[in-house]
C-alpha positions in Angstrom: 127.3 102.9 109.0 123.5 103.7 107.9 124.5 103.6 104.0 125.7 100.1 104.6 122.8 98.7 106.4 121.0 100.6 104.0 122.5 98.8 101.0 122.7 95.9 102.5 119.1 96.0 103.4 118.4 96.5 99.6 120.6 93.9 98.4 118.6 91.4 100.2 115.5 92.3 98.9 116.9 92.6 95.4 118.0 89.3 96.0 114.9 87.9 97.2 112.3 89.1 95.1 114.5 87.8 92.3 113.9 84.5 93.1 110.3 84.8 94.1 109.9 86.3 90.5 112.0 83.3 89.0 110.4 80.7 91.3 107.0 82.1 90.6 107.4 82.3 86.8 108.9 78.5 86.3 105.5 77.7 89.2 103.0 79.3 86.6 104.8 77.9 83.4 105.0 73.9 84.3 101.6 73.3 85.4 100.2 75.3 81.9 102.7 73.1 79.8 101.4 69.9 81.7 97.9 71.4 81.3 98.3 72.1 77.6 100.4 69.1 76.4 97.5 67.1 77.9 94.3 66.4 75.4 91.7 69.1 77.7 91.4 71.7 75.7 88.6 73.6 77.3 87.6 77.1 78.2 86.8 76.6 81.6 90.0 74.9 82.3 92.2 77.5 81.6 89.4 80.0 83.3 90.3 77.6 86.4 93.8 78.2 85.6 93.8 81.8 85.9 91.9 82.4 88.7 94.2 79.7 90.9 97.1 82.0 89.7 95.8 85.4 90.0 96.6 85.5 94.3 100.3 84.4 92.9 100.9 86.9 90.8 98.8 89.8 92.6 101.4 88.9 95.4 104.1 89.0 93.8 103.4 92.4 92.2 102.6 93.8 95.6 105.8 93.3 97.1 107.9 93.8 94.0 106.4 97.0 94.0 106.4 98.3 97.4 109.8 95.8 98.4 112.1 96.7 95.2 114.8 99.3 96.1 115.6 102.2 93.7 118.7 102.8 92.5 119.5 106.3 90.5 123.2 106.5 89.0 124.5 104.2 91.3 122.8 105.7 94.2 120.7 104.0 96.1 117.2 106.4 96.2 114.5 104.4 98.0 115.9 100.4 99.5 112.3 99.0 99.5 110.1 101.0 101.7 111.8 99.2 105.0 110.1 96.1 104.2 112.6 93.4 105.4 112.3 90.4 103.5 114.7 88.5 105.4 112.5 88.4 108.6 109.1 89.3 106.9 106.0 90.2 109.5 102.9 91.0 109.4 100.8 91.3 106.0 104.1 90.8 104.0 104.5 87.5 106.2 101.2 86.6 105.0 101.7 87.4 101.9 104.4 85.3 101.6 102.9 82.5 102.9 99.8 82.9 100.1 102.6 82.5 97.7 104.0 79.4 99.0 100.9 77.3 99.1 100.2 78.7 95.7 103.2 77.2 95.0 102.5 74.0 96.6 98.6 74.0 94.5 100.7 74.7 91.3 103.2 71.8 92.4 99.8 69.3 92.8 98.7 70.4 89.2 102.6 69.4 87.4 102.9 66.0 89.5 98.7 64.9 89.5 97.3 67.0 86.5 94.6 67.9 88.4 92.9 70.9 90.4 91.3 68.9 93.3 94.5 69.3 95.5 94.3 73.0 94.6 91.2 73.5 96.2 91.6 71.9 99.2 94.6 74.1 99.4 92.2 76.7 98.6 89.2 76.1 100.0 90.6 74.3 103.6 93.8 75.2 104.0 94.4 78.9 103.6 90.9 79.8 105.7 92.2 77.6 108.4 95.0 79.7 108.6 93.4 82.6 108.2 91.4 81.4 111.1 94.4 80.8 113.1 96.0 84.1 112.6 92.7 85.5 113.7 92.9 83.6 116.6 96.2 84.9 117.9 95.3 88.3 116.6 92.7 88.1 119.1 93.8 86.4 122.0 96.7 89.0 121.8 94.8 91.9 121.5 91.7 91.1 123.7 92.3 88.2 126.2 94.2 90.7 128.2 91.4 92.3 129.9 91.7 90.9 133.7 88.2 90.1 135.6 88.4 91.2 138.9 89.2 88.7 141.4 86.6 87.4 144.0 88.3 86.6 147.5 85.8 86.5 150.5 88.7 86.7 153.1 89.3 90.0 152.6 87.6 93.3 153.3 86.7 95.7 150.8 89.8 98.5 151.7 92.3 95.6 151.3 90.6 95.0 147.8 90.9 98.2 146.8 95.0 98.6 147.8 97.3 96.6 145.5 98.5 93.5 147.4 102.3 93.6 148.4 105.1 91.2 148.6 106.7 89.7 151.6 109.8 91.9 151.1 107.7 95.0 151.3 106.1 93.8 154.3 108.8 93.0 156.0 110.8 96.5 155.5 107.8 97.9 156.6 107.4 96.2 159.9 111.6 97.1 160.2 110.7 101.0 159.4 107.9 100.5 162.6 110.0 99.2 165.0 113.9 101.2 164.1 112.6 104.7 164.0 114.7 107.0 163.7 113.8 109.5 166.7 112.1 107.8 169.3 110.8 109.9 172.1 110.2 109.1 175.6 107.4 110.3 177.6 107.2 110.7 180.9 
């Protein structure tokens, strides 16, 4: 049962970071055909070019390398370091995500041959979210710290025991009155 999750677990990534890889390639290729067939041929353009792609492609090479299983004579050696591309969390969730609006920036260069869309993807969009995440991050991790609760009403012993719930109070006042031995005095 474990060799078939196993492959099964490897066939997915296989088949996933193929099309990330094809995706990505055709994403990089279009918008430096539309960028060359257009009459800007300048240094700083393609230096713009680059750096825009260089997330993409760092990416990409991240999770090829550290997502693609191993396979030795038909064997399967290493399926992808247990990173599950089909329901991706944590930093390969964000990773993906960094992939996607690079796709969307290099999307904005094919259809408006222009960069300005690029960096407001860059420059608003991905620290936004990068705010966001934080902001779980943190409200998970320390908003669960409880401040002790101020009630004037009661004394300080009944502060210090937990409160309880009508069910225990009422089995307790049932224990008082049914005891079990009750002794008379005389």
């Amino acid at each position: 049962m474990a060799g078939k999750s196993a492959k099964k677990h490897a066939a997915n990534n296989t088949r996933i970071l193929n099309q990330s890889i094809y995706i990505s390639l055709i994403m990089v290729l279009l918008p430096l055909l539309r960028i060359v067939s257009g009459n800007h041929y300048s240094r700083s353009l393609y230096f713009k070019f680059i750096i825009i792609q260089l997330p993409l492609l760092v990416c990409i090479f991240i999770l090829n390398k550290t997502g693609r299983p191993i396979w030795v004579d038909g064997d399967l050696k290493n399926f992808g370091s247990m990173i599950d591309l089909t329901n991706p969390q944590g930093l390969v969730e964000y990773m993906l995500d960094l992939i996607y609006l690079s796709w969307g920036g290099n999307i904005s260069i094919i259809i408006f041959n222009s960069f300005k869309l690029v960096w407001f993807i860059w420059g608003l969009l991905i620290p936004t979210y990068v705010i966001y995440k934080l902001y779980g991050l943190k409200r998970q991790y320390f908003n669960n710290v409880k401040l002790p609760r101020q009630n004037n009403n009661k004394s300080m012993d009944q502060d210090n025991e937990p409160s309880k719930s009508k069910r225990q109070l009422k089995r307790e006042q049932k224990n008082k009155s049914n005891d079990k031995v009750k002794y008379r005095t005389r």
